[in-house]
C-alpha positions as CSV (number, residue, x, y, z in Angstrom):
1,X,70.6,106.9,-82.5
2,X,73.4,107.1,-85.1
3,X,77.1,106.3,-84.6
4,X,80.1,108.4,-86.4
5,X,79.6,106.1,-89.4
6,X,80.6,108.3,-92.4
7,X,77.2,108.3,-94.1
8,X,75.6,109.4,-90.6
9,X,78.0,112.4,-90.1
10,X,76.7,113.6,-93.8
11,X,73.7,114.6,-92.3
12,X,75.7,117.8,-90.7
13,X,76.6,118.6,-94.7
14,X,72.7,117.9,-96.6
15,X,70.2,118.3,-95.4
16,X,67.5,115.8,-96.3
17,X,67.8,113.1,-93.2
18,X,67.6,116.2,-90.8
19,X,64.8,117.4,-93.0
20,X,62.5,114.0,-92.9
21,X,63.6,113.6,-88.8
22,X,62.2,117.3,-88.4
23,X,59.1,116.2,-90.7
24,X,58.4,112.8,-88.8
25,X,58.8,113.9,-85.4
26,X,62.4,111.9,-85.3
27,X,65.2,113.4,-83.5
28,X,68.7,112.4,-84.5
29,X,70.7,111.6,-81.8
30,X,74.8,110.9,-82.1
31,X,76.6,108.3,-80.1
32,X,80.2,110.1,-79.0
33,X,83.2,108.3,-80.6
34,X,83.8,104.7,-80.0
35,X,80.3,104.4,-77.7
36,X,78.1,102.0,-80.2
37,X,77.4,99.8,-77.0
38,X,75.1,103.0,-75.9
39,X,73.1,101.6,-79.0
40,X,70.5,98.7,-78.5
41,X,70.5,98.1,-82.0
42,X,74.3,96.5,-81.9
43,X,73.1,93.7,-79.4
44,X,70.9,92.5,-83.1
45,X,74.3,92.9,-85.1
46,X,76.2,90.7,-82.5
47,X,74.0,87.6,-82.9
48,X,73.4,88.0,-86.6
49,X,76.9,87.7,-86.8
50,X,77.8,85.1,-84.2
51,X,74.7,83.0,-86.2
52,X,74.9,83.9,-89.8
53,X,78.6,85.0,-90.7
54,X,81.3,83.5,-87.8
55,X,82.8,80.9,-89.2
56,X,81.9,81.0,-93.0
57,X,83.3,81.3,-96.3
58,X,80.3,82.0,-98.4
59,X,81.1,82.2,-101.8
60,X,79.4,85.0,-102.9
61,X,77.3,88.1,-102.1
62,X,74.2,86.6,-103.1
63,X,75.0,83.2,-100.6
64,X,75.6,85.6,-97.8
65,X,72.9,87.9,-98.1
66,X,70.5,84.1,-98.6
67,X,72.1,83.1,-95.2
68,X,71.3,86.9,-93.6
69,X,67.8,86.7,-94.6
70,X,67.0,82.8,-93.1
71,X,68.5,84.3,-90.5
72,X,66.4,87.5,-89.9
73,X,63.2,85.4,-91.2
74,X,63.7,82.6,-88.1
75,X,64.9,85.5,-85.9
76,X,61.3,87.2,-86.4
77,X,59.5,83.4,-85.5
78,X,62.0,82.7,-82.9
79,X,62.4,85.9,-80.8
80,X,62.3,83.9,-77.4
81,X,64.6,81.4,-78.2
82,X,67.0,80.6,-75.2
83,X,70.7,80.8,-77.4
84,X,69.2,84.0,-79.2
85,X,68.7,85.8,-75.4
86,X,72.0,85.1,-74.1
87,X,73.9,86.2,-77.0
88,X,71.7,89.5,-77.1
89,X,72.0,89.7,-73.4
90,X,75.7,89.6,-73.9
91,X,76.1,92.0,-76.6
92,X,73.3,94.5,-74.9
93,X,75.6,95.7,-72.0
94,X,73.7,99.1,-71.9
C-alpha cells in the first residue's frame, strides 16, 4: 500500500517500482488522499514515535537513528509487550 508521498507518486512517471511489482508478483495499491489510517503499517510509525522520538532532543542524526534502532531491535524481542499493544491498538484504527 503506498500513500501520496512524493517518491510513491513517481512511480506513475518511471517505471522501475511498477516494473519489479509486475516482476515479483506485487501489486501497488494507492491510499486516496489524507487515508494513511487505511495502512496497517502507520499503527508501527505511531509507537516508534510515541517510544523513540516524543519528547527528545537528540543531538544529532547519528543519536537518533542509535535510539530508532534499540528501539526496532527490542521491538522484534518484545512483540507482546502490554504498552507496545495498546499503543498499536490505538494507532491501528483500521
Amino acid at each position: 500500500m503506498l500513500g501520496n508521498f512524493s517518491p510513491h507518486l513517481t512511480t506513475k512517471k518511471d517505471s522501475r517500482v511498477g516494473d519489479w511489482g509486475a516482476a515479483n508478483s506485487v501489486e501497488l495499491a494507492y491510499t486516496p488522499t489524507g487515508s494513511s489510517w487505511l495502512n496497517r503499517v502507520e499503527a508501527q510509525f505511531t509507537a516508534l514515535r510515541y517510544f523513540t522520538l516524543d519528547g527528545t532532543d537528540h543531538a544529532t542524526h547519528k543519536e537518533q537513528g542509535g535510539m530508532i534502532r534499540r528501539y526496532i531491535i527490542w521491538r522484534n524481542q518484545h512483540a507482546a509487550d502490554e504498552r507496545l499493544c495498546e499503543v498499536v491498538a490505538k494507532a491501528n484504527v483500521a
